[in-house]
MARFITI-274264 format. One line per field, with one value per atom (N, C-alpha, C, O): residue number from 1; x, y, z. Coordinates in pm, whole numbers. Each point is the difference from the previous one (the first is absolute). Layout:
N
nr	NUM,... .
x	X,... .
y	Y,... .
z	Z,... .
//
This chain:
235
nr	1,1,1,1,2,2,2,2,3,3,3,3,4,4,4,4,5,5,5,5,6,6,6,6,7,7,7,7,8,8,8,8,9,9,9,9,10,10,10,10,11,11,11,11,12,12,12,12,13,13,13,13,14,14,14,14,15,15,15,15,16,16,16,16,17,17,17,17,18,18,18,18,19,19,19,19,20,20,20,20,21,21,21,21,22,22,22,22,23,23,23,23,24,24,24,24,25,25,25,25,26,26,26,26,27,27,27,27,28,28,28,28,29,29,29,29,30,30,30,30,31,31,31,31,32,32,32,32,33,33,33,33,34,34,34,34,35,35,35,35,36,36,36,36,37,37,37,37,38,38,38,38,39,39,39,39,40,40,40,40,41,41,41,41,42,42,42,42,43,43,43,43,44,44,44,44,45,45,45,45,46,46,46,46,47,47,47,47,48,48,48,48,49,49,49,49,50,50,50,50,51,51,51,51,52,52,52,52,53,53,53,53,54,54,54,54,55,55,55,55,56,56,56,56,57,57,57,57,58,58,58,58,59,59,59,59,60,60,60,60,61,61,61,61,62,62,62,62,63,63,63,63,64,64,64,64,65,65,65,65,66,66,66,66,67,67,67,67,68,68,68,68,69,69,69,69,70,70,70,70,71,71,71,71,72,72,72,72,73,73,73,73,74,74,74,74,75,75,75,75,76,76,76,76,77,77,77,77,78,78,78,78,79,79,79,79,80,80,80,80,81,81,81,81,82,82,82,82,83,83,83,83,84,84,84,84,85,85,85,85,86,86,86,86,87,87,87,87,88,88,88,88,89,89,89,89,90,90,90,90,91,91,91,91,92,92,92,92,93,93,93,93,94,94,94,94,95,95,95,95,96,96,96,96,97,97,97,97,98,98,98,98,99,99,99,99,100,100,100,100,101,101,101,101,102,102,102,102,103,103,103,103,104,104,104,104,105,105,105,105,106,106,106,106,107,107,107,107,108,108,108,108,109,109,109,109,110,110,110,110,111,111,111,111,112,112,112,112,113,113,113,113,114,114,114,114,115,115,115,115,116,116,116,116,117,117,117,117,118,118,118,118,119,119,119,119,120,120,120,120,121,121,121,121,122,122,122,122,123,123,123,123,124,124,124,124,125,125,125,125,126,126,126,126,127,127,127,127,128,128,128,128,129,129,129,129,130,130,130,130,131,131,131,131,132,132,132,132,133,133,133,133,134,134,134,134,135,135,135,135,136,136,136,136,137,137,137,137,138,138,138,138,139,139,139,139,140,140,140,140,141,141,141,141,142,142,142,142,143,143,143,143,144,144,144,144,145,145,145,145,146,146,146,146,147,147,147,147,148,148,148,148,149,149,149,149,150,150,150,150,151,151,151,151,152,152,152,152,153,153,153,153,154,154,154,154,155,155,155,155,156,156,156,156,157,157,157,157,158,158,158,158,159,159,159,159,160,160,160,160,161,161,161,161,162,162,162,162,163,163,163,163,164,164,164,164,165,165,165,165,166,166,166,166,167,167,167,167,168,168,168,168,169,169,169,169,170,170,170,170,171,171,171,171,172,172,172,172,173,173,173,173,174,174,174,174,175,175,175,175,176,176,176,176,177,177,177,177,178,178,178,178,179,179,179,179,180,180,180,180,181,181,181,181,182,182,182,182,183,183,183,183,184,184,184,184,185,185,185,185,186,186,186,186,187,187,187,187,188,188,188,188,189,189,189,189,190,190,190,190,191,191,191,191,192,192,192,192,193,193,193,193,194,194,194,194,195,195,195,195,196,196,196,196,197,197,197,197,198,198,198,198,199,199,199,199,200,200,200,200,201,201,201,201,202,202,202,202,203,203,203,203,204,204,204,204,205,205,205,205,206,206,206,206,207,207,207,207,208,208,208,208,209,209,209,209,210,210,210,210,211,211,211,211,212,212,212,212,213,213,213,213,214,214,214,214,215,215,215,215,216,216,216,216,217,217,217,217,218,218,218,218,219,219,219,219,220,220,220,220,221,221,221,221,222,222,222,222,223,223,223,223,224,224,224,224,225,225,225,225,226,226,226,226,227,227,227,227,228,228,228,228,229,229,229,229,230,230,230,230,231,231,231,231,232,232,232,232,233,233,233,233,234,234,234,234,235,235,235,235 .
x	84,-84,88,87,-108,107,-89,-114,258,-32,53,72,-139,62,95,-5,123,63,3,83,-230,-21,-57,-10,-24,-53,-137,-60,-4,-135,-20,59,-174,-16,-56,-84,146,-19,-183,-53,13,-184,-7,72,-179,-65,-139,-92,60,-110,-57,55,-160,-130,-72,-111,142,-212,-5,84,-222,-62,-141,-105,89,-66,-176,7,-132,-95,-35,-60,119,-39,46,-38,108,72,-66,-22,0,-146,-102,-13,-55,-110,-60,-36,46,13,-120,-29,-54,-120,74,-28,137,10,103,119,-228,39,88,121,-218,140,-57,56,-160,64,105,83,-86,114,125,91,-58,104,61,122,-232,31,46,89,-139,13,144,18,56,134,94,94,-139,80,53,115,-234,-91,167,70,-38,56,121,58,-13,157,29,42,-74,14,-44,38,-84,33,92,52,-3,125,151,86,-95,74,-25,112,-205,34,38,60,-108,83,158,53,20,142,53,105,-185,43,-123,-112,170,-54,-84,61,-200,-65,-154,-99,118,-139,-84,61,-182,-47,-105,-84,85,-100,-152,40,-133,-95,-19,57,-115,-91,-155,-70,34,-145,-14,-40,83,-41,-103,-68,8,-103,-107,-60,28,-79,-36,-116,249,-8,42,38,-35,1,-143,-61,7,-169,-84,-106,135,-62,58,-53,146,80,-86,-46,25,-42,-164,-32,-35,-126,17,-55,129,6,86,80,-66,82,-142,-40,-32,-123,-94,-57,44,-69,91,-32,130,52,53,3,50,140,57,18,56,153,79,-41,190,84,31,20,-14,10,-85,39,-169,-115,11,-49,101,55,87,10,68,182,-71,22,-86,-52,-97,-49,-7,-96,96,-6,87,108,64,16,28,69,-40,73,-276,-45,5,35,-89,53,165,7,122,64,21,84,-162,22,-94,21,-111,-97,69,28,60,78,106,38,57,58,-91,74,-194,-52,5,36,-92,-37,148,6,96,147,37,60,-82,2,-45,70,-192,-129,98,19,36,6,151,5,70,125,3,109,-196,-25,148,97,-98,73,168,40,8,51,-93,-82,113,-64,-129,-87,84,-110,-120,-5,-54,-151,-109,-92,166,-56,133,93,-99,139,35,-73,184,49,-81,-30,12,-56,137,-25,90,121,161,17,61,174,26,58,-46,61,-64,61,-185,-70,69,63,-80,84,120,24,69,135,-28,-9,-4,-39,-73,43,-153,-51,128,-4,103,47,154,71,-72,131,-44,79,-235,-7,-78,-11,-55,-91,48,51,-77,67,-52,17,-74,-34,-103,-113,140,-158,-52,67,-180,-28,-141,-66,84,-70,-35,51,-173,-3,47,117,-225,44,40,-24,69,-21,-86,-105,208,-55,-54,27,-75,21,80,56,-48,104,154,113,-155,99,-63,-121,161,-42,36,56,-88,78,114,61,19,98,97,121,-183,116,-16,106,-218,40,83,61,-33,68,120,72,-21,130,35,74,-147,45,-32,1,-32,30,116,64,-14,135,102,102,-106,90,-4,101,-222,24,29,6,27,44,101,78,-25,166,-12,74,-180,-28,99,47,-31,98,-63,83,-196,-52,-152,-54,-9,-137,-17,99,-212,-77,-100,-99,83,-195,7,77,-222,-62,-98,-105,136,-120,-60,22,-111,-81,72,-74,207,105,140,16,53,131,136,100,-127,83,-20,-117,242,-97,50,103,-154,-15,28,-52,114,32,-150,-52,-29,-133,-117,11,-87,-164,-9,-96,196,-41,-158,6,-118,-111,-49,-101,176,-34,66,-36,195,110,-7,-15,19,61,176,78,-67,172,52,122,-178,70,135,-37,147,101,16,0,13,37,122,98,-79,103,77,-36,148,40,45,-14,78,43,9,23,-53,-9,92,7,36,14,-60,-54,62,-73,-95,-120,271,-45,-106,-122,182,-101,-131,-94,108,-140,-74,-122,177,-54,-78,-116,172,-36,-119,-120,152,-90,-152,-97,107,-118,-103,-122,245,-45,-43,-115,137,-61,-153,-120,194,-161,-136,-123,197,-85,-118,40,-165,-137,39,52,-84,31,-154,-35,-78,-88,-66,28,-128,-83,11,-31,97,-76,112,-10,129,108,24,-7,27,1,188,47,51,119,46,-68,216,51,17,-9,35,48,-9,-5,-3,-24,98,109,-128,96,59,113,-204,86,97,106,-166,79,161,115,-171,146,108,115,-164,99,96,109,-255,111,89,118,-158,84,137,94,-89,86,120,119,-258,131,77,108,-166,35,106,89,-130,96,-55,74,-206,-56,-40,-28,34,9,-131,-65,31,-163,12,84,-147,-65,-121,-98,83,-151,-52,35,-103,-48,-157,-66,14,-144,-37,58,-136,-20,-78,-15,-39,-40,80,-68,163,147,46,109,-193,81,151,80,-53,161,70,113,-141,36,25,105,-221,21,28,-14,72,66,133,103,-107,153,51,114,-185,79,-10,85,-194,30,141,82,-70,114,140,110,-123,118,55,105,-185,58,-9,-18,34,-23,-140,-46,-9,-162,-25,82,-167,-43,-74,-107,146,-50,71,57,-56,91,82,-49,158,41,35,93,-156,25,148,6,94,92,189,76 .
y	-120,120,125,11,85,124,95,46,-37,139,165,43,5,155,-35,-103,220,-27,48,35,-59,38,-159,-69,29,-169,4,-107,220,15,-57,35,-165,-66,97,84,-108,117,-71,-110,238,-39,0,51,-120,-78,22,-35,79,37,-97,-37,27,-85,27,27,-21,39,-115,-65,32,-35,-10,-2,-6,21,-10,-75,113,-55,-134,-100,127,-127,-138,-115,149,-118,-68,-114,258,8,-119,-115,194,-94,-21,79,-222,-72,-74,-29,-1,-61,-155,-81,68,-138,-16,27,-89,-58,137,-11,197,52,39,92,-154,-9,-62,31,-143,-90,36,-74,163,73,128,17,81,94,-102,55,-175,18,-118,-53,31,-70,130,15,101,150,29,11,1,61,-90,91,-170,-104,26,6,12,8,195,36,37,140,2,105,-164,23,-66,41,-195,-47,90,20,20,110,87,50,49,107,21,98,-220,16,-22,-43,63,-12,109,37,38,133,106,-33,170,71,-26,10,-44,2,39,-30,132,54,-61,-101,101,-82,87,66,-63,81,-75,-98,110,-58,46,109,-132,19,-5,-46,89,33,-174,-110,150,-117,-30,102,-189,-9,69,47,-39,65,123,33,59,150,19,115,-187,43,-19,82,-208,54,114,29,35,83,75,-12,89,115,-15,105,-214,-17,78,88,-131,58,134,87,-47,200,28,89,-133,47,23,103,-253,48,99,64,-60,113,164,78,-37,94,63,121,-230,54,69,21,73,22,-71,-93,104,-87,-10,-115,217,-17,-35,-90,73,-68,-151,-74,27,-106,-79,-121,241,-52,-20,-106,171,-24,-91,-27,-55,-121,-131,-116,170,-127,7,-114,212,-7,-67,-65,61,-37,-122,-62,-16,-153,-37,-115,180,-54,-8,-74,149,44,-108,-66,27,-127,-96,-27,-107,-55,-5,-112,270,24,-53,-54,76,-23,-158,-33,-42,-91,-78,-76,113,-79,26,-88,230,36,-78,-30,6,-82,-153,-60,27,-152,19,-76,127,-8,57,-22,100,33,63,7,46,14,-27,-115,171,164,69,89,-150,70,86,-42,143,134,-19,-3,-4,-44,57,-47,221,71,49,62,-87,4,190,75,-51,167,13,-85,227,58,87,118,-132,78,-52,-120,169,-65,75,-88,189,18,-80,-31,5,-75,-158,-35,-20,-143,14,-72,160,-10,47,-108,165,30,-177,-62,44,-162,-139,-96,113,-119,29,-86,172,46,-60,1,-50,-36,-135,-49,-24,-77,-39,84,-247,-18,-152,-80,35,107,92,-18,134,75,-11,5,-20,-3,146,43,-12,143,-20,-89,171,3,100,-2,112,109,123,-18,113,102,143,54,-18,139,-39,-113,170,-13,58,109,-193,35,-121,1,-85,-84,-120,16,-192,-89,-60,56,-161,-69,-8,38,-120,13,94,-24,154,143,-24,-23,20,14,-82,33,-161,-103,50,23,1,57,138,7,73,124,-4,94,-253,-35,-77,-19,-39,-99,137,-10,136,62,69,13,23,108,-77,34,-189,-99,-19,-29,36,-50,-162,-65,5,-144,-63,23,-117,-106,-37,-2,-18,-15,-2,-29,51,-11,-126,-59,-4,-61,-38,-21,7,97,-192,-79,73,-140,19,62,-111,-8,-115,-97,105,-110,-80,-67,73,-65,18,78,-141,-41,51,-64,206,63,92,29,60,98,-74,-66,72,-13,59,111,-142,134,16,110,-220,82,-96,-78,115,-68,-117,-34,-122,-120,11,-39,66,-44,30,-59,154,42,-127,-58,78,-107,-80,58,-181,-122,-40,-84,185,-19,120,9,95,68,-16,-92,118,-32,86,122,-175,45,62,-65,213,27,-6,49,-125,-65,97,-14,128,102,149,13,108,78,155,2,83,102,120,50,25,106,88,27,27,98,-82,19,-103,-121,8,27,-69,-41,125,-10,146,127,4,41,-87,89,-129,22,-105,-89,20,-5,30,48,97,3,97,147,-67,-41,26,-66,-99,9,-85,-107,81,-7,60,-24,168,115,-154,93,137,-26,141,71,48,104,-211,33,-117,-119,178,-123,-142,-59,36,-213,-100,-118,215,-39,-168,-53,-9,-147,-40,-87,220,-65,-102,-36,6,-69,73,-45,173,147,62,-32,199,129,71,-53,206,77,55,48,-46,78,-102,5,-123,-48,-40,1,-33,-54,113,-29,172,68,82,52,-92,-13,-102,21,-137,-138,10,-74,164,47,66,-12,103,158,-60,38,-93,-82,-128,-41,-10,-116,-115,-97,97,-109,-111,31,-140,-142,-50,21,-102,-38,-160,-39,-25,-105,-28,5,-39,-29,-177,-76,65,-143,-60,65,-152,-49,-3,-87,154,13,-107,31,-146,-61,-152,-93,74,-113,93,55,-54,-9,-26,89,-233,-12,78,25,16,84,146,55,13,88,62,115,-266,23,-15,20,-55,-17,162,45,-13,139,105,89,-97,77,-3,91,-217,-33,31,-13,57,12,-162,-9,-101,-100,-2,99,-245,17,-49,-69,150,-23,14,53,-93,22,63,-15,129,149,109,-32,149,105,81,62,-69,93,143,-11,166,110,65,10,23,73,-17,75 .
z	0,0,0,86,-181,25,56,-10,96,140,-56,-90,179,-5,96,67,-56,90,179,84,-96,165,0,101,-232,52,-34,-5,-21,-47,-106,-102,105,-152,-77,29,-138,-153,-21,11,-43,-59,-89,-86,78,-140,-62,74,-181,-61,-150,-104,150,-65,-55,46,-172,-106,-47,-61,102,13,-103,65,-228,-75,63,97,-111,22,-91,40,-192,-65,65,-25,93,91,126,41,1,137,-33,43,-141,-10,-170,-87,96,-142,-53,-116,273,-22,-25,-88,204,10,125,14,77,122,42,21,-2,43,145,60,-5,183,33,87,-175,32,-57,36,-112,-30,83,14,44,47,166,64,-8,114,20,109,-204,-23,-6,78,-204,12,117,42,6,153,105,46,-27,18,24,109,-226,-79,57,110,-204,68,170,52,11,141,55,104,-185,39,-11,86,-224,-32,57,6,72,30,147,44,34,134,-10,102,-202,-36,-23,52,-147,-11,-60,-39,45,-85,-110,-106,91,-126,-23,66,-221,-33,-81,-36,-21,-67,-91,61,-170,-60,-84,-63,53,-71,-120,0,-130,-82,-4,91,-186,-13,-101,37,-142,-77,-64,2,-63,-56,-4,-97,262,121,-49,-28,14,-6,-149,-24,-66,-132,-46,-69,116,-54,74,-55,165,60,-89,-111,117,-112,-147,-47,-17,-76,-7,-81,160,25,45,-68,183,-2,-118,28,-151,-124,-87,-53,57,-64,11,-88,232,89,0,90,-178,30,98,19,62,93,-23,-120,234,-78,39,69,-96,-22,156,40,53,149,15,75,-78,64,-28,85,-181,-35,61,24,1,88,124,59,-19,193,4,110,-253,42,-42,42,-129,15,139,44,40,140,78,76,-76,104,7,101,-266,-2,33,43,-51,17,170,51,17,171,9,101,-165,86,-5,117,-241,13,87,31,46,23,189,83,-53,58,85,113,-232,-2,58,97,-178,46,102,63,0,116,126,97,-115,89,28,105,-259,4,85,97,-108,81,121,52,29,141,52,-74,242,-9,4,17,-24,34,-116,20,-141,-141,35,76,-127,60,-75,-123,171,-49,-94,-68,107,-117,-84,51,-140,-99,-47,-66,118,-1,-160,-84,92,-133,-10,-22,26,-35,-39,20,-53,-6,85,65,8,143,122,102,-126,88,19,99,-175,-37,60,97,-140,39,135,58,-3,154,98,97,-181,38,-6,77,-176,-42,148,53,-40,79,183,94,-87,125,14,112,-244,-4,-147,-75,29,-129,-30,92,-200,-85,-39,46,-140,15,-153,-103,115,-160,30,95,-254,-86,-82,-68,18,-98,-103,-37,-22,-95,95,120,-150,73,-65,37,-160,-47,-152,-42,-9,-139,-81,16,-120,-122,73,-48,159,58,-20,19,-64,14,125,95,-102,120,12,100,-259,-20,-5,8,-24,37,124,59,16,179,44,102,-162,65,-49,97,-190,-51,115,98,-150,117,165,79,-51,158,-13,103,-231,44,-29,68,-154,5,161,70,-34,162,74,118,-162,164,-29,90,-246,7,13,74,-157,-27,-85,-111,207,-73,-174,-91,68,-99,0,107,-195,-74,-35,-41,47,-56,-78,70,-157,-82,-33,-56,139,-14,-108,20,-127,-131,-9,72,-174,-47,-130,-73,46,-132,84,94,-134,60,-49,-32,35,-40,-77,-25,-49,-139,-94,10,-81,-149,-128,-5,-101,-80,-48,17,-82,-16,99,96,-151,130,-1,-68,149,-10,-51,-117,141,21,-160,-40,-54,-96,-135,-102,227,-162,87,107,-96,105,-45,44,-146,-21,43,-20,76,51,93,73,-38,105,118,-13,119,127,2,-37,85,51,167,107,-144,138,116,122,-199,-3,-94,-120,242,-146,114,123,-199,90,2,-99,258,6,-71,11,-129,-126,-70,3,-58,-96,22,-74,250,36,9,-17,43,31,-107,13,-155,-130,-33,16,-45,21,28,-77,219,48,-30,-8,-8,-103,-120,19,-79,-146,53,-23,91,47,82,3,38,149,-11,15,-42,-32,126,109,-146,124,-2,-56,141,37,80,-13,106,82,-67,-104,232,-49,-64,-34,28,-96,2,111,-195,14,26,74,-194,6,133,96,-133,103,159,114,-168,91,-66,-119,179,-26,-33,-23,12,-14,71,-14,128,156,-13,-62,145,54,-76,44,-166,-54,-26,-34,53,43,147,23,54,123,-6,29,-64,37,-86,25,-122,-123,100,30,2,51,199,46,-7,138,-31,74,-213,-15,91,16,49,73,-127,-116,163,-97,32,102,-220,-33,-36,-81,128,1,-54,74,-215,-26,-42,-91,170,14,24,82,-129,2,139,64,-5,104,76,119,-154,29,6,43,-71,0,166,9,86,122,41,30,-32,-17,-76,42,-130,-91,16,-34,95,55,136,41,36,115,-57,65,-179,6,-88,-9,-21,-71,106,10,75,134,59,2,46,56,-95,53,-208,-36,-66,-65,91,-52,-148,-72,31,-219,45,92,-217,3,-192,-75,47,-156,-1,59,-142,-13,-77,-105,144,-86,103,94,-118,117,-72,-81,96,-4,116,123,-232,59,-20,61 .
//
């Protein structure tokens, strides 16, 4: 495990996709194995946990899009789905984990520094989950990121579209920065792998990314931990 050098275990940050959340297969029984593993892990050290909206909050968005939302009225009904999930994981891991999940990134980092782990959901708009989880592993000085998806890694294009698409095992920072910029929709509901915040804090901090099927448990205890895991490693 690497220490700071007062001995303080280095923290660890978690997104946590909603498509991952909930799949409409067996996911009590998924969230309460998660539920499991992140409290095993977090009485060890430092760790945050972020949710998605997911399915959930892209068909709601969908309907205040039809209904003439605006684009913030949008962003704050995707928040609320990702804070109920954020909820729900909350409930299932008890404590120390805080029961009502911070609406904030100073809030979190203030929660994770006395109680661990804490999971959140959205906070502001124009932020996904995935920027919050990025700009909580940069304000903690996280050993690394994690972004738990629903595919096992990135991809140069959409497994689900080519089935010959290829996995990248590895890619770096810049790459992945620009990448994103090119992929990734800059509006409610975004499906990419990750966003644009985030993949540029994680750029400009030099914090390292882990992206892996979030639902291969072993799997994603093992990229927590820093072990080899199959996935993509950003950095």
């Amino acid at each position: 495990m690497t220490t700071s050098p007062t001995s303080v275990p280095t923290p660890l940050a978690l997104s946590i996709g909603g498509s991952v959340l909930t799949q409409g297969n067996d996911d009590a029984g998924y969230i309460g194995k998660l539920a499991d593993l992140l409290h095993r892990l977090g009485a060890t050290r430092p760790l945050v946990v972020t949710t998605g909206g997911g399915r959930t909050a892209r068909e709601y968005i969908r309907i205040g899009h039809d209904l003439g939302l605006t684009e913030i009225e949008l962003d704050e009904i995707g928040i609320d789905i990702t804070r109920l999930h954020a909820r729900i994981l909350a409930a299932r891991l008890g404590p120390p984990t805080p029961a009502r999940p911070p609406a904030t990134i100073a809030e979190a980092v203030s929660e994770v520094h006395r109680c661990s782990p804490v999971v959140l959901g959205g906070t502001e708009p124009g932020h996904t989950t995935d920027g919050v989880a990025a700009l909580l592993a940069v304000r903690l000085r996280a050993e690394r990121l994690v972004n738990a998806t629903r595919v096992d890694g990135l991809y140069e294009r959409d497994p689900a579209v080519d089935p010959t698409a290829r996995r990248l095992d590895r890619i770096g920072f810049e790459a992945f920065q620009k990448l994103v910029h090119e992929k990734s929709p800059d509006r409610p509901g975004q499906e990419f792998v990750f966003d644009r915040l985030g993949a540029d804090a994680l750029t400009r901090a030099r914090i390292p990314m882990a992206i892996v099927n979030g639902r291969d448990l072993p799997n994603l205890e093992a990229a927590l931990l820093g072990r080899e895991f199959r996935g993509t490693i950003v950095g």
